[in-house]
Residue, then its C-alpha position, 0 to 999 in steps of 0.5 A: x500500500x502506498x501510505x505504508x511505502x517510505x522509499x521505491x526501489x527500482x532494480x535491474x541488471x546491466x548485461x555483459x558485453x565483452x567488447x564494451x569499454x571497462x570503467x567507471x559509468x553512470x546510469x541515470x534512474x528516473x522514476x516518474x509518479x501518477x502526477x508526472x512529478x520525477x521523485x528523488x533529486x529532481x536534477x538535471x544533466x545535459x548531453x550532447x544528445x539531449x537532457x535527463x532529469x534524474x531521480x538518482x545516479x548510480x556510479x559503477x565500475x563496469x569490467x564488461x560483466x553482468x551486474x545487478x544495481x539497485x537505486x533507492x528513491x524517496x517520495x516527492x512530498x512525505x508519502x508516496x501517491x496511490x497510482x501508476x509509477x514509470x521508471x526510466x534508465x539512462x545511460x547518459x542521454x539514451x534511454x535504455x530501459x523503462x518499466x511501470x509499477x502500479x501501488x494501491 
């Protein structure tokens, strides 16, 4: 139930790719409520492609193996609202993955 829940958490797997570039790397997390506010730090990064507005950040080194990451966001006010969530994944300016979660 929403008016129980205190912070989301929006998992997923980055895949392996062997001939991928080994590092450090950022993926964007953006999760959108029912009232299209983007949760969490609600901040802005440009791109040379374009803007993402961000819920959190997550910073990673990647050594060209799958890894599970999991990113915490907080609500826009003090509670979460009942309805239908988007969360989006970036990978700098592209978006690479996005899902939707419904609370009651």
């Amino acid at each position: 139930r929403a008016r129980r829940i205190d912070k989301v958490r929006a998992c997923f797997t980055v895949t392996e790719n062997r001939i991928a570039d080994t590092g450090n790397k950022k993926i964007y997390v953006q999760v959108i409520d029912p009232k299209k506010r983007i949760l969490g730090a609600n901040k802005t990064v440009n791109f040379d492609d374009g803007a993402v507005t961000y819920s959190n950040i997550e910073d990673f080194y990647f050594e060209g193996k799958a890894l599970d990451i999991c990113s915490n966001v907080m609500p826009a006010g003090e509670k979460f609202e009942k309805g239908l969530y988007q969360v989006n994944i970036y990978d700098e300016g592209n978006l690479i993955s996005q899902s939707t979660f419904e609370m009651k």
